[in-house]
C-alpha positions in Angstrom: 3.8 10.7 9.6 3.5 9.1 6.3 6.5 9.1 4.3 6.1 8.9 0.4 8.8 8.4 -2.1 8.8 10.1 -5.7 10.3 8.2 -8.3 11.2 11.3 -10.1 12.7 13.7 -7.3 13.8 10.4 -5.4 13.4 12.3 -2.1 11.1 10.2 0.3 9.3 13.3 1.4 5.8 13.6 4.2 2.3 12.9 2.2 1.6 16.5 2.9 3.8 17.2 -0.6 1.3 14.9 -2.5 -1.8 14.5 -3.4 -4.1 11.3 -3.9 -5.2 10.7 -7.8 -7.2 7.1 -8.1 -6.5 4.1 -8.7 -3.7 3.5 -11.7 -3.8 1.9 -14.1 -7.3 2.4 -15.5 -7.5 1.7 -19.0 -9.4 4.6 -21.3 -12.5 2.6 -23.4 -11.8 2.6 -26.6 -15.5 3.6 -28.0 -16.6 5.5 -25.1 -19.5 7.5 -27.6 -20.2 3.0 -27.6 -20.8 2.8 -24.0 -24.3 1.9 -22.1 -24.8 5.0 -19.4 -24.3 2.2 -16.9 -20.8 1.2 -18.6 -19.9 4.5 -19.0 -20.4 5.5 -14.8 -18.5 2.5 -14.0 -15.8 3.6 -16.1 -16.1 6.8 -14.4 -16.8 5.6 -10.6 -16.5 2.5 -9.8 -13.2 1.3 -8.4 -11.8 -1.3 -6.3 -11.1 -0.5 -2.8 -8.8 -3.9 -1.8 -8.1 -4.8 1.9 -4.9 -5.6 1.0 -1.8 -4.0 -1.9 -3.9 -1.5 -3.7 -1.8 0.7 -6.7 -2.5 4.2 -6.7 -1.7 7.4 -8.8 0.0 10.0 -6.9 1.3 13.7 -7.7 4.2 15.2 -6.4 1.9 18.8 -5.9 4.9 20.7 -3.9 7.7 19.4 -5.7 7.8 18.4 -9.5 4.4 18.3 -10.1 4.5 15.1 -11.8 2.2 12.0 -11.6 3.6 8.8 -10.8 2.3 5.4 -9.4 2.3 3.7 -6.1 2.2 -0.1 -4.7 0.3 0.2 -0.6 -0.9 -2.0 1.2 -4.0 -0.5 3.0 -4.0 -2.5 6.2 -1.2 -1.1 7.8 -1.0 1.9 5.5 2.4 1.2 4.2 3.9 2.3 1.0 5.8 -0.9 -0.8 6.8 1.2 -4.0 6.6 4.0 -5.8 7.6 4.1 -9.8 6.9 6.4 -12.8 3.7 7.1 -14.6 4.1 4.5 -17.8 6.2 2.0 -16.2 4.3 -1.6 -16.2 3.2 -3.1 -12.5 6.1 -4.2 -10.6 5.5 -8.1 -9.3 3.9 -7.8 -5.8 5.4 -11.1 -5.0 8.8 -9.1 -5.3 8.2 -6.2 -3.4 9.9 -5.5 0.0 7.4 -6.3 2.9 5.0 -8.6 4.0 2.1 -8.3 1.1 0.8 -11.2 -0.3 
């Protein structure tokens, strides 16, 4: 069972509570009425999918409801860290774990 902390709750709870919301950190355009149609579906659907740490938005569905982000390593599946939605990118270098 995969085991998912919330930075809000801090209860490390089963993934079941949460639900998957993209990739974080996606910056909004700032003229999107200015975008090409192909800029503007790449905003939309194009995103990386790294063999390696990936960050992710997650929401806390069955608990507070709110969105925060997440540091995983898609290998072997494994959370590194969990923080709250508007808090910068921790330092991967830092993190607990084996990701490089």
């Amino acid at each position: 069972m995969l085991l998912i902390r919330c930075p809000y709750c801090e209860l490390e709870l089963p993934e079941l509570e949460f639900a998957y919301a993209g990739e974080a950190h996606i910056a909004r355009p700032a003229d999107p009425a200015g975008l090409s149609d192909e800029e503007w579906r790449d905003f939309l659907f194009i995103r990386s999918n790294p063999k390696g740490v990936h960050f992710e938005r997650w929401r806390h569905v069955n608990g507070c409801a709110r969105f925060f982000n997440a540091v995983r390593e898609t290998v072997g599946d494994k959370f590194l860290a969990t923080y709250r939605a508007g808090e910068p990118r921790p330092d991967v270098a830092t993190l607990k774990g084996d990701a490089k």
